[in-house]
Predicted model as a PDB file, atoms N, CA, C, CB and O in Angstrom, pLDDT in the B-factor column:
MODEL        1                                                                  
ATOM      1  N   UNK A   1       0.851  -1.176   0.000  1.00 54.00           N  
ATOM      2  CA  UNK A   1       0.000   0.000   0.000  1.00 54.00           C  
ATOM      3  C   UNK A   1       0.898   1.241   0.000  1.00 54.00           C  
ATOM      4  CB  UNK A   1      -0.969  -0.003   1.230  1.00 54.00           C  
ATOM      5  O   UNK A   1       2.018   1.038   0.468  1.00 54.00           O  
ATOM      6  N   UNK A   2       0.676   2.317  -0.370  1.00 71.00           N  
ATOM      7  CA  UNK A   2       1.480   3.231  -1.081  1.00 71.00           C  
ATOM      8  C   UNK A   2       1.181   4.358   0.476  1.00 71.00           C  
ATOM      9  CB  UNK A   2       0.802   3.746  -3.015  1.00 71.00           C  
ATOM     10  O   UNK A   2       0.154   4.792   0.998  1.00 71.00           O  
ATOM     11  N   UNK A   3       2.058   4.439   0.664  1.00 67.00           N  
ATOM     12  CA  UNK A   3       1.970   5.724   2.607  1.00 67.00           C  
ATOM     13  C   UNK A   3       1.254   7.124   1.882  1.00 67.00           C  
ATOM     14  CB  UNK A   3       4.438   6.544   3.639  1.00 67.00           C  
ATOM     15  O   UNK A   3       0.210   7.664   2.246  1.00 67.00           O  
ATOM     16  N   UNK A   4       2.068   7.498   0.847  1.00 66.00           N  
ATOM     17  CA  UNK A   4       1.061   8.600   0.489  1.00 66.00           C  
ATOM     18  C   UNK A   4      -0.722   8.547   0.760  1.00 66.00           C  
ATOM     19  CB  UNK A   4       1.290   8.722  -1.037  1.00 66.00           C  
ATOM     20  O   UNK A   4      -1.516   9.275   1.356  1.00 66.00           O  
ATOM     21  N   UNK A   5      -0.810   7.467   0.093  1.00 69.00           N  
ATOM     22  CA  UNK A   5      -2.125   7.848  -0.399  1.00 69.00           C  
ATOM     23  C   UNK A   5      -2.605   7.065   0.795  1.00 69.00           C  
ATOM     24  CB  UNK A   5      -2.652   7.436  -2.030  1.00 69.00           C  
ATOM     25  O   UNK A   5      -3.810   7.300   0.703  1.00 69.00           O  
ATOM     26  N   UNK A   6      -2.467   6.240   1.924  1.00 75.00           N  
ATOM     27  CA  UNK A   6      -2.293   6.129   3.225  1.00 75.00           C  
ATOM     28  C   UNK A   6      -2.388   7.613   4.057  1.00 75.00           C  
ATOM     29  CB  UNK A   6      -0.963   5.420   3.370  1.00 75.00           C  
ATOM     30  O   UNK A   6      -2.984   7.405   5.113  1.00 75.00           O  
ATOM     31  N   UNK A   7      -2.068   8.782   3.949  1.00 72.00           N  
ATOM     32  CA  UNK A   7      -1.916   9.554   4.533  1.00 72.00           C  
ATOM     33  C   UNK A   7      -2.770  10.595   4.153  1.00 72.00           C  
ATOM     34  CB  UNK A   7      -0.842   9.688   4.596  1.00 72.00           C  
ATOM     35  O   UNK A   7      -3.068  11.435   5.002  1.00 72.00           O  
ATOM     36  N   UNK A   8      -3.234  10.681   2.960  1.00 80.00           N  
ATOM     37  CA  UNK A   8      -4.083  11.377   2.080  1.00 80.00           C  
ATOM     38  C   UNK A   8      -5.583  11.003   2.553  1.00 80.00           C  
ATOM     39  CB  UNK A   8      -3.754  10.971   0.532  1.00 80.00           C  
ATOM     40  O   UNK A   8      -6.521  11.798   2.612  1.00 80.00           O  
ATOM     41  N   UNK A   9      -5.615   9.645   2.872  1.00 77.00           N  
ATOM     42  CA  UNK A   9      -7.174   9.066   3.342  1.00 77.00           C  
ATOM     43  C   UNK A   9      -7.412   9.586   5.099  1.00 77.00           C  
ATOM     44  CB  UNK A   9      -7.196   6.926   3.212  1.00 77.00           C  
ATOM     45  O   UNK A   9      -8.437  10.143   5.492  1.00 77.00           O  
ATOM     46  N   UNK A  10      -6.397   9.300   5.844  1.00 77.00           N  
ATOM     47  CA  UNK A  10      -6.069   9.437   7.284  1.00 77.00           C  
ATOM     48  C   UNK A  10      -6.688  11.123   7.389  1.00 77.00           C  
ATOM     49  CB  UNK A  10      -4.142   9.143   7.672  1.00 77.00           C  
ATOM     50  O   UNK A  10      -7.625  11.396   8.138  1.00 77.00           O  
ATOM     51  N   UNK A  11      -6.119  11.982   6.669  1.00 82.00           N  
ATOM     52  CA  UNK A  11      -6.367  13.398   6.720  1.00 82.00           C  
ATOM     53  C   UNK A  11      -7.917  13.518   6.293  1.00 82.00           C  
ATOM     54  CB  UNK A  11      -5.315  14.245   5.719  1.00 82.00           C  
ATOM     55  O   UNK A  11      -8.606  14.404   6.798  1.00 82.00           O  
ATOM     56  N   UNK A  12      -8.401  12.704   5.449  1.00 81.00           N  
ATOM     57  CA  UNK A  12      -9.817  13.136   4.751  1.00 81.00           C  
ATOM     58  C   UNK A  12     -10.588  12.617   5.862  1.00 81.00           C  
ATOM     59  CB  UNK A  12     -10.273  12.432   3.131  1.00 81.00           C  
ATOM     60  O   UNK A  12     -11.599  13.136   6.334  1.00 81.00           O  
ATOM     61  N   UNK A  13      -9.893  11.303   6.325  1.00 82.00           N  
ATOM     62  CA  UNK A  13     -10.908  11.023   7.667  1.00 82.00           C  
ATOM     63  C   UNK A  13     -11.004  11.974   8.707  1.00 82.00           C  
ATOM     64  CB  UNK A  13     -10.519   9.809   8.445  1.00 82.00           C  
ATOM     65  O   UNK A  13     -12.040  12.312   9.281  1.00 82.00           O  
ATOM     66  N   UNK A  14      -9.649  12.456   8.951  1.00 86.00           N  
ATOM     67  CA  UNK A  14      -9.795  13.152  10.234  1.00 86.00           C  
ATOM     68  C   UNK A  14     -10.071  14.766   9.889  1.00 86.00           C  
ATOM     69  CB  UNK A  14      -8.383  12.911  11.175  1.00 86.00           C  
ATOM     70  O   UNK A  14      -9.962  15.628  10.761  1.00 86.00           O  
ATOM     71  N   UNK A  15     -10.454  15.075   8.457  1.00 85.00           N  
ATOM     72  CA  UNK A  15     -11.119  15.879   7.950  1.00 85.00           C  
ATOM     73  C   UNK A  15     -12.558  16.347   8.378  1.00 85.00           C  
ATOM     74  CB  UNK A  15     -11.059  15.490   6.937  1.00 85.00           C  
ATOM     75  O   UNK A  15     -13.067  17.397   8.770  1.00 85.00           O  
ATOM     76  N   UNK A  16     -12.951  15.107   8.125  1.00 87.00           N  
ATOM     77  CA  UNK A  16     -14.683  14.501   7.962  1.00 87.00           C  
ATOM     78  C   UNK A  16     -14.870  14.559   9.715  1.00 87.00           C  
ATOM     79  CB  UNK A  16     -14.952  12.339   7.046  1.00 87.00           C  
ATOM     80  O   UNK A  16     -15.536  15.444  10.253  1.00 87.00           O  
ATOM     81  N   UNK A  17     -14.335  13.729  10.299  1.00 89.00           N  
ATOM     82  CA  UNK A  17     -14.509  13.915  12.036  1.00 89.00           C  
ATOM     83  C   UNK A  17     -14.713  15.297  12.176  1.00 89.00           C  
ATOM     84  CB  UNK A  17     -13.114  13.464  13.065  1.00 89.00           C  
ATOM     85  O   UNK A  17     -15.806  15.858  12.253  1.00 89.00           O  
ATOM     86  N   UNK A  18     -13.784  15.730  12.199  1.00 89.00           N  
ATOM     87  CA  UNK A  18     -13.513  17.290  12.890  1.00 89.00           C  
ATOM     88  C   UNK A  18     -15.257  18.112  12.238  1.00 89.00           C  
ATOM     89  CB  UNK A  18     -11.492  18.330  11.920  1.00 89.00           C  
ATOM     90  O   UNK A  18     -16.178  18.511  12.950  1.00 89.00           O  
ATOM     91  N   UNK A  19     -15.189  18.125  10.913  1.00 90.00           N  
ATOM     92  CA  UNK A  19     -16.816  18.650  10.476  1.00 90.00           C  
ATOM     93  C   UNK A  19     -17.654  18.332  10.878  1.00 90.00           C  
ATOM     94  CB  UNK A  19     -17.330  18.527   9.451  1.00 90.00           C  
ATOM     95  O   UNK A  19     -18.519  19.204  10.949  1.00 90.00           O  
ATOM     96  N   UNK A  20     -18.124  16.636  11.541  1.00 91.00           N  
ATOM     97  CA  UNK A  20     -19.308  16.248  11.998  1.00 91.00           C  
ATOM     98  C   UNK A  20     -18.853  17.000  13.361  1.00 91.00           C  
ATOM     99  CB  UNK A  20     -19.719  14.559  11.936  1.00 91.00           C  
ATOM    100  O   UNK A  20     -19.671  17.902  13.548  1.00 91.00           O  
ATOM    101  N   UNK A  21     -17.933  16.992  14.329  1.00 92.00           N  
ATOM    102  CA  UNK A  21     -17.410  17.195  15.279  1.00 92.00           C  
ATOM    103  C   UNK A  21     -18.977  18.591  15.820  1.00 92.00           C  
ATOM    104  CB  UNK A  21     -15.557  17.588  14.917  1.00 92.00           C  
ATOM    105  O   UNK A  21     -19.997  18.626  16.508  1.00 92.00           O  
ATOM    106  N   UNK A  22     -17.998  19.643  14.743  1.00 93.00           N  
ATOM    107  CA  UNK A  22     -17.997  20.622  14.919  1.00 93.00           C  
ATOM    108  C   UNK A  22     -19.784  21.015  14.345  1.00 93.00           C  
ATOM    109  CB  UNK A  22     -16.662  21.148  14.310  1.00 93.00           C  
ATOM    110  O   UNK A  22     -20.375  21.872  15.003  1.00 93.00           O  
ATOM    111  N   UNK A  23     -20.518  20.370  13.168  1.00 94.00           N  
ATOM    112  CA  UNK A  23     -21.778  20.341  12.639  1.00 94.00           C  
ATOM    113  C   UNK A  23     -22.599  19.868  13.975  1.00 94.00           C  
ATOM    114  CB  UNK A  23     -21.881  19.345  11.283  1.00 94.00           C  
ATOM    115  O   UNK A  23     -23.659  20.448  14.213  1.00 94.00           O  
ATOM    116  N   UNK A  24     -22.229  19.022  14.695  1.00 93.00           N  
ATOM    117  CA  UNK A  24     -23.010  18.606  15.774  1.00 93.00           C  
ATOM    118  C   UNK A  24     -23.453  19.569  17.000  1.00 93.00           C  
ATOM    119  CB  UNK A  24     -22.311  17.570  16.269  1.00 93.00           C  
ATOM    120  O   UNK A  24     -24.514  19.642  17.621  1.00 93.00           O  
ATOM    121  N   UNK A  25     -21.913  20.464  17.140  1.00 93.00           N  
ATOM    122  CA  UNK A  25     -22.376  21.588  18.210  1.00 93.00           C  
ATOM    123  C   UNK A  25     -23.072  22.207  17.726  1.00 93.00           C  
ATOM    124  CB  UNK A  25     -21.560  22.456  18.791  1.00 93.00           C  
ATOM    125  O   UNK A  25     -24.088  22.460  18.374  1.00 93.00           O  
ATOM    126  N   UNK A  26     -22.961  22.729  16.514  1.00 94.00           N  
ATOM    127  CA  UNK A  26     -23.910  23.785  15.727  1.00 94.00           C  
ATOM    128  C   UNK A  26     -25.330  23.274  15.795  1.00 94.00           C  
ATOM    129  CB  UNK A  26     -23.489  23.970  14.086  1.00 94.00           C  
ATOM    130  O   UNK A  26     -26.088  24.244  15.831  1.00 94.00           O  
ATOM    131  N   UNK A  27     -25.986  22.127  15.827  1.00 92.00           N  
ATOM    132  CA  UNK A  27     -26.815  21.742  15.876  1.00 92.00           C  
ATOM    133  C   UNK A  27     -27.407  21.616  17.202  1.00 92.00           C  
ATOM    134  CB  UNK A  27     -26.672  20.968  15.259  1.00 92.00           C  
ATOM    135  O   UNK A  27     -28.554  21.952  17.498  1.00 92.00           O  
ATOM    136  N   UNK A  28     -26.716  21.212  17.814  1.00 91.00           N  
ATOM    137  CA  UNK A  28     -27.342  21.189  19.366  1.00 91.00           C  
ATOM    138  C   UNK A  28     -27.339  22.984  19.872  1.00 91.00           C  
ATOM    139  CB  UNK A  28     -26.070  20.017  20.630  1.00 91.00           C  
ATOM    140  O   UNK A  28     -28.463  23.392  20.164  1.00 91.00           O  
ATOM    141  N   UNK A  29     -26.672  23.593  19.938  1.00 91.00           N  
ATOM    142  CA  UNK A  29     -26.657  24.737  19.946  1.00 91.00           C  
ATOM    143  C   UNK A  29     -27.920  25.790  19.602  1.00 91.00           C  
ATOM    144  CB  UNK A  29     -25.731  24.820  19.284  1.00 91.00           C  
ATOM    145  O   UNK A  29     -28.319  26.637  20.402  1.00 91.00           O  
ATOM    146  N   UNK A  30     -28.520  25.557  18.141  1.00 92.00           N  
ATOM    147  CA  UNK A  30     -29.412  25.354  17.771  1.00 92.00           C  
ATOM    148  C   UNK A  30     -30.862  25.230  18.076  1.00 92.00           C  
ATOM    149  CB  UNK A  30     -29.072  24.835  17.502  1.00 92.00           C  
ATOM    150  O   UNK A  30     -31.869  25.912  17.882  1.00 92.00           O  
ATOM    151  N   UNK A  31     -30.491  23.771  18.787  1.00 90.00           N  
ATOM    152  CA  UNK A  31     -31.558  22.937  19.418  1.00 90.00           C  
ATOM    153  C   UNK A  31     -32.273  23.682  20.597  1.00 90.00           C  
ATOM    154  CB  UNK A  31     -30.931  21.592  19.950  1.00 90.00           C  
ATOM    155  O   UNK A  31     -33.440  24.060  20.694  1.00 90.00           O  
ATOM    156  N   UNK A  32     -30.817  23.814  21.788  1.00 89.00           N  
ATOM    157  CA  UNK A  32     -30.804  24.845  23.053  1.00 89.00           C  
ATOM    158  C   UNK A  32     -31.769  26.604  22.852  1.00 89.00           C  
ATOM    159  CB  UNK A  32     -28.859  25.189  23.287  1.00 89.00           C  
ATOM    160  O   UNK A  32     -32.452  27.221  23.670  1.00 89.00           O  
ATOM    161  N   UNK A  33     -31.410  26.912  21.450  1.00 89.00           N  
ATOM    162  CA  UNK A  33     -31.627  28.598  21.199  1.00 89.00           C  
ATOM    163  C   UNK A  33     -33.310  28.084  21.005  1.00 89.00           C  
ATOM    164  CB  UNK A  33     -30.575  29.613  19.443  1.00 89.00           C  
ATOM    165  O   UNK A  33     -34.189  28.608  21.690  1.00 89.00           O  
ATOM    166  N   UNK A  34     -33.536  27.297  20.266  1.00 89.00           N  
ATOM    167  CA  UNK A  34     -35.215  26.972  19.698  1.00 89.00           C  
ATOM    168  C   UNK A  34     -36.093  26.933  20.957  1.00 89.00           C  
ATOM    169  CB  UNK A  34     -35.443  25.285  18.823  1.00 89.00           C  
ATOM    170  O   UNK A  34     -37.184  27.468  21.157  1.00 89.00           O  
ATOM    171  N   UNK A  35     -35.316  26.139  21.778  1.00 85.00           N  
ATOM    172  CA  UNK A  35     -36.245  25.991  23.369  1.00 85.00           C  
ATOM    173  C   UNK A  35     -36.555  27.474  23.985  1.00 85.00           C  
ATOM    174  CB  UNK A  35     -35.177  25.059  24.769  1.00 85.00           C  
ATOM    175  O   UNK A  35     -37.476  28.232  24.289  1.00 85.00           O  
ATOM    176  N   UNK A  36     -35.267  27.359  23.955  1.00 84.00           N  
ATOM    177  CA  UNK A  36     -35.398  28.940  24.467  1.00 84.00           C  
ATOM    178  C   UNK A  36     -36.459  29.760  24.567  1.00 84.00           C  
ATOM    179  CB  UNK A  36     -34.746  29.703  23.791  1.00 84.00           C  
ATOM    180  O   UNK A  36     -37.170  30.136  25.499  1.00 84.00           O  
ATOM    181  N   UNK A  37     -36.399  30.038  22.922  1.00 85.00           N  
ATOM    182  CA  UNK A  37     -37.226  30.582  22.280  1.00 85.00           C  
ATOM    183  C   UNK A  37     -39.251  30.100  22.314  1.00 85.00           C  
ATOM    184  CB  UNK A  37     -36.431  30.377  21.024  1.00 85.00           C  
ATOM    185  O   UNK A  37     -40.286  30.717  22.062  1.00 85.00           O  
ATOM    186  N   UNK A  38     -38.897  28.656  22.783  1.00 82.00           N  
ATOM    187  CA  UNK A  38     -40.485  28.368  22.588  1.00 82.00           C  
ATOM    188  C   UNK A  38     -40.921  28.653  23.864  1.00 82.00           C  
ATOM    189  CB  UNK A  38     -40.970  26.819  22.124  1.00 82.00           C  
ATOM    190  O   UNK A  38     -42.081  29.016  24.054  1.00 82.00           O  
ATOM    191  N   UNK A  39     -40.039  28.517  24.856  1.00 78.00           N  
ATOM    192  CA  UNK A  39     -40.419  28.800  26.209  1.00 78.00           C  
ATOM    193  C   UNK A  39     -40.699  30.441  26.600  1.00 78.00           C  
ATOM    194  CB  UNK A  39     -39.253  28.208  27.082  1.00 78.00           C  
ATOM    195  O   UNK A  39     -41.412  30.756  27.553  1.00 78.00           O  
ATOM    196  N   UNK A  40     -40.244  31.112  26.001  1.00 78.00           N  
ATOM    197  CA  UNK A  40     -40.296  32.342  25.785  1.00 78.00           C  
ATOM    198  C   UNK A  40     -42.348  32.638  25.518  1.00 78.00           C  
ATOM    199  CB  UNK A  40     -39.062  32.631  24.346  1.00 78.00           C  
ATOM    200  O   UNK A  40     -43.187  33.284  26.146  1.00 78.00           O  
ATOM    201  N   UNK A  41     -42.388  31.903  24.472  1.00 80.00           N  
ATOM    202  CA  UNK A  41     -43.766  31.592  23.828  1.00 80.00           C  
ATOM    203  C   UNK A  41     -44.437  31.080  24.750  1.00 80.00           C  
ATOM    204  CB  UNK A  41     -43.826  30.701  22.676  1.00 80.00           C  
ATOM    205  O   UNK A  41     -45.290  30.488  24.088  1.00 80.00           O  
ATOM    206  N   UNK A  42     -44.640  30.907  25.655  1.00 75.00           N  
ATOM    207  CA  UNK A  42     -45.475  29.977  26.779  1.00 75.00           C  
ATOM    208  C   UNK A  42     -45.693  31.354  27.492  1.00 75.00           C  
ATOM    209  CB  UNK A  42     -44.544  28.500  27.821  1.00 75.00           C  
ATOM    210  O   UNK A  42     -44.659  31.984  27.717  1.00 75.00           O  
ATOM    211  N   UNK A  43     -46.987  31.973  27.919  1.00 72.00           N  
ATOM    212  CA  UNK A  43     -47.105  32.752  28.958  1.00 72.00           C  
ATOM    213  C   UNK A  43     -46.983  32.544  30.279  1.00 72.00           C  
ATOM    214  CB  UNK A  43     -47.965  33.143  28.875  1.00 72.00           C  
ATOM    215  O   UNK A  43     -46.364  33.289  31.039  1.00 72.00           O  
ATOM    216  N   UNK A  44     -47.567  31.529  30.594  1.00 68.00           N  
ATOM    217  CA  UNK A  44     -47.171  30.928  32.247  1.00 68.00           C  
ATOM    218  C   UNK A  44     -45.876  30.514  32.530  1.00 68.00           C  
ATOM    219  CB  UNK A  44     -47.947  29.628  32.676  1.00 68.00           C  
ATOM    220  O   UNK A  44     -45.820  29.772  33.510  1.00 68.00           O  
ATOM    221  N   UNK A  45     -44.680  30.786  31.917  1.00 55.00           N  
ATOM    222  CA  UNK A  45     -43.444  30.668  31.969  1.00 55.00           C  
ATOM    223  C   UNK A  45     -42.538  31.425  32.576  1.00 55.00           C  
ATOM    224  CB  UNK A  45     -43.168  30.601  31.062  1.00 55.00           C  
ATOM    225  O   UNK A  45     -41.684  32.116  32.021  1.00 55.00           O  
ATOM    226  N   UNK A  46     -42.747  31.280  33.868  1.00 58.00           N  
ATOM    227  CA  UNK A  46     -41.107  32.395  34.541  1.00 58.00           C  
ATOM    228  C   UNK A  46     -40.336  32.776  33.951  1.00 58.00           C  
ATOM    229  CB  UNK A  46     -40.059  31.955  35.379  1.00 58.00           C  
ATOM    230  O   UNK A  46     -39.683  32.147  33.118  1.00 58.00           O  
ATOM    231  N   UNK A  47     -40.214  34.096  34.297  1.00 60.00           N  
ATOM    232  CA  UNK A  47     -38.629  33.998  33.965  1.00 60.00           C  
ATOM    233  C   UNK A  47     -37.359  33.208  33.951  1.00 60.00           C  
ATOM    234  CB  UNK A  47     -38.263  34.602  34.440  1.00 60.00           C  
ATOM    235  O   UNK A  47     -37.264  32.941  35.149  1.00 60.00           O  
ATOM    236  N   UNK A  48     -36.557  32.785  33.504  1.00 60.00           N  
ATOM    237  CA  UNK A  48     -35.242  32.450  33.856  1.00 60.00           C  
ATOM    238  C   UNK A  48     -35.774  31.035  34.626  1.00 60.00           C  
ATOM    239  CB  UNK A  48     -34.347  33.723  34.827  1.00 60.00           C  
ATOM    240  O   UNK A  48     -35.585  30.619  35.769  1.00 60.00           O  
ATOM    241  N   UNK A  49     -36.551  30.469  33.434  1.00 59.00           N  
ATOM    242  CA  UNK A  49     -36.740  28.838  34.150  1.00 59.00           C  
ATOM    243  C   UNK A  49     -35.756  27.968  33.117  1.00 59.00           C  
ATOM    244  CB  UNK A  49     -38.724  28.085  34.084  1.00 59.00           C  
ATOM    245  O   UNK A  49     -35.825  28.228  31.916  1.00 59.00           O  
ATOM    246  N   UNK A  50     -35.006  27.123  33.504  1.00 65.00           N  
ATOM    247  CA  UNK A  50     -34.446  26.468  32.346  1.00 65.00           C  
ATOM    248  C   UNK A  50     -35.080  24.982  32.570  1.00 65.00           C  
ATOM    249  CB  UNK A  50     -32.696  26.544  32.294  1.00 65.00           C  
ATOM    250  O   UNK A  50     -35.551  24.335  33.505  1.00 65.00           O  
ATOM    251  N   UNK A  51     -34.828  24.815  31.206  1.00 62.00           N  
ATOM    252  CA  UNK A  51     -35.580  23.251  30.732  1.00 62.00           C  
ATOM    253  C   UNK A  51     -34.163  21.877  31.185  1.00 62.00           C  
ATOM    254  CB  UNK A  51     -35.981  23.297  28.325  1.00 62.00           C  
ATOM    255  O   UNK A  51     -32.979  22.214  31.156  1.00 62.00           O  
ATOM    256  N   UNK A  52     -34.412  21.017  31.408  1.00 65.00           N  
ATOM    257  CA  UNK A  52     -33.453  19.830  31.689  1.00 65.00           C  
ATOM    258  C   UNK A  52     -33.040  19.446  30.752  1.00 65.00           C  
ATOM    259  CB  UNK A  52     -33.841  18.773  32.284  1.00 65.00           C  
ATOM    260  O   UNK A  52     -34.104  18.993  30.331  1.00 65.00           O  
ATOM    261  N   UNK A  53     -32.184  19.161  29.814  1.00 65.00           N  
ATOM    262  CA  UNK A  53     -32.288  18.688  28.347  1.00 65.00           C  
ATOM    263  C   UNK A  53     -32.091  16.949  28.482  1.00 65.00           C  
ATOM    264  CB  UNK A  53     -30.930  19.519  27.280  1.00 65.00           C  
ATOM    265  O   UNK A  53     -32.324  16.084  27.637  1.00 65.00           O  
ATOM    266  N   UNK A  54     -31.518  16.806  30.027  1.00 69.00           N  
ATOM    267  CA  UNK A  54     -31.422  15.144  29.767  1.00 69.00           C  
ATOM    268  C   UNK A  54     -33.200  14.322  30.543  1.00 69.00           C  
ATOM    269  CB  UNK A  54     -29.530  14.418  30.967  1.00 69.00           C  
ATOM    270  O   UNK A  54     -33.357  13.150  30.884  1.00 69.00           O  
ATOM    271  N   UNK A  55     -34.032  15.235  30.583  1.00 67.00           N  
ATOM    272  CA  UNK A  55     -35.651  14.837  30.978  1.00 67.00           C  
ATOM    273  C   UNK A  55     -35.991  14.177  29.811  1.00 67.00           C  
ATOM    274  CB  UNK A  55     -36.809  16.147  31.290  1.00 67.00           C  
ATOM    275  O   UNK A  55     -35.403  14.320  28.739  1.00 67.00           O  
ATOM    276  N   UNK A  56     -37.106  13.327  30.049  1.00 62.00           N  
ATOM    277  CA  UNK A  56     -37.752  12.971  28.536  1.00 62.00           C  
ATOM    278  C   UNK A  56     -38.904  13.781  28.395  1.00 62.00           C  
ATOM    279  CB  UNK A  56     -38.241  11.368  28.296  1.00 62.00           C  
ATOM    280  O   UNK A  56     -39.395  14.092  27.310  1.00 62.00           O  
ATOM    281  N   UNK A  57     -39.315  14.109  29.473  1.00 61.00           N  
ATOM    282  CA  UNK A  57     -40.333  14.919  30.053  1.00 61.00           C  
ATOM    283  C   UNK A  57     -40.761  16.153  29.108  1.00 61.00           C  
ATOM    284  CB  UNK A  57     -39.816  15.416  31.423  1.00 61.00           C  
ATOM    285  O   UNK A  57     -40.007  17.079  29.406  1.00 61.00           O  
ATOM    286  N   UNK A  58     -41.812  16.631  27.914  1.00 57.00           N  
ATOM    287  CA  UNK A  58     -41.116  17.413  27.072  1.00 57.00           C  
ATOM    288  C   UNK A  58     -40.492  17.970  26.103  1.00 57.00           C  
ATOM    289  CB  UNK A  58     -40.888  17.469  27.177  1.00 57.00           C  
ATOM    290  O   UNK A  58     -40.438  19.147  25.746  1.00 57.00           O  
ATOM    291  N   UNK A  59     -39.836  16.660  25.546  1.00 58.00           N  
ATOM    292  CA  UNK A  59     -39.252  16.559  24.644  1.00 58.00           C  
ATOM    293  C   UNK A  59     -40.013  16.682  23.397  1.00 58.00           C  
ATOM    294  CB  UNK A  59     -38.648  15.611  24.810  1.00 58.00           C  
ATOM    295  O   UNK A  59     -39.321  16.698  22.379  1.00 58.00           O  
ATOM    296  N   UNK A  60     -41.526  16.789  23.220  1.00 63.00           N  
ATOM    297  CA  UNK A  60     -41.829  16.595  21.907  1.00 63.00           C  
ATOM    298  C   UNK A  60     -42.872  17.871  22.341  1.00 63.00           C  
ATOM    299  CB  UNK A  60     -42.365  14.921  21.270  1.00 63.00           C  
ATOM    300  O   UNK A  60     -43.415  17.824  23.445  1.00 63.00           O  
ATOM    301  N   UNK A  61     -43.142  19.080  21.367  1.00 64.00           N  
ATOM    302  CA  UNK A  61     -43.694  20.062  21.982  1.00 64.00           C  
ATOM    303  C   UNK A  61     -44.513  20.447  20.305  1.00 64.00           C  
ATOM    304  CB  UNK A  61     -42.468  21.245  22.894  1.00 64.00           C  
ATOM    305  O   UNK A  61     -44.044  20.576  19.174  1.00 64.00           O  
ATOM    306  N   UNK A  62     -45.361  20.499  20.642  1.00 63.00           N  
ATOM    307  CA  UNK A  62     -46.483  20.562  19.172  1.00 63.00           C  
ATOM    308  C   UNK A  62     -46.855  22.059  19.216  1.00 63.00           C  
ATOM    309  CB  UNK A  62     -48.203  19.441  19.279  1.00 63.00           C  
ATOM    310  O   UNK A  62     -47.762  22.460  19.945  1.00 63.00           O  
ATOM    311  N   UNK A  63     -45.889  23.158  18.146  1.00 64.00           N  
ATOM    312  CA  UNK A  63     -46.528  24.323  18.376  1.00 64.00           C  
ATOM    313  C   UNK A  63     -47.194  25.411  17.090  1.00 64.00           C  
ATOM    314  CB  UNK A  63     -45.513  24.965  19.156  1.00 64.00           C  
ATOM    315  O   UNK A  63     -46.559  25.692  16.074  1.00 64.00           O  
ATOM    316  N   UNK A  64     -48.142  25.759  17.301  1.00 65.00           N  
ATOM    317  CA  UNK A  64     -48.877  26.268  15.893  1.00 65.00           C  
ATOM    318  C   UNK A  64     -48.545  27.553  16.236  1.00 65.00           C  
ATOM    319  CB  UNK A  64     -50.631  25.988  15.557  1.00 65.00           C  
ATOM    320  O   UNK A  64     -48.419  27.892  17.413  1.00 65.00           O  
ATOM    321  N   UNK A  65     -48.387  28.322  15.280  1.00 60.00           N  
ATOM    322  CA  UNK A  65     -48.407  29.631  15.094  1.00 60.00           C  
ATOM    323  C   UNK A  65     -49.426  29.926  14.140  1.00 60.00           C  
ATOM    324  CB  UNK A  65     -47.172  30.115  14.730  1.00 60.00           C  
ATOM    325  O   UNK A  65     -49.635  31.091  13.802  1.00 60.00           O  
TER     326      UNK A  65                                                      
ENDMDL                                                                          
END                                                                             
């Protein structure tokens, strides 16, 4: 097997990691700002209540505008 092109794949992998890596925070990040935001949308909602994100409690929130 030829090290170049051994080393050429190694980099594209650890290319590809680092993007999902980094696509994943962006997404959860995301995820965190949307709650936020829907809780915001709830009138009976305190102020400065935060949601649990590891609850299951919640997790699926049906909202019409």
């Amino acid at each position: 097997m030829n090290i170049a092109a051994t080393g050429t794949a190694l980099s594209a992998l650890s290319f590809h990691t680092e993007h999902a890596a980094k696509m994943n925070k962006v997404v959860l990040d995301q995820i965190e700002t949307q709650g936020e935001m829907i809780l915001n949308l709830i009138p009976d909602n305190p102020a400065g209540v935060k949601t649990d994100p590891t609850s299951a409690v919640g997790q699926i929130i049906d909202v019409q505008v």
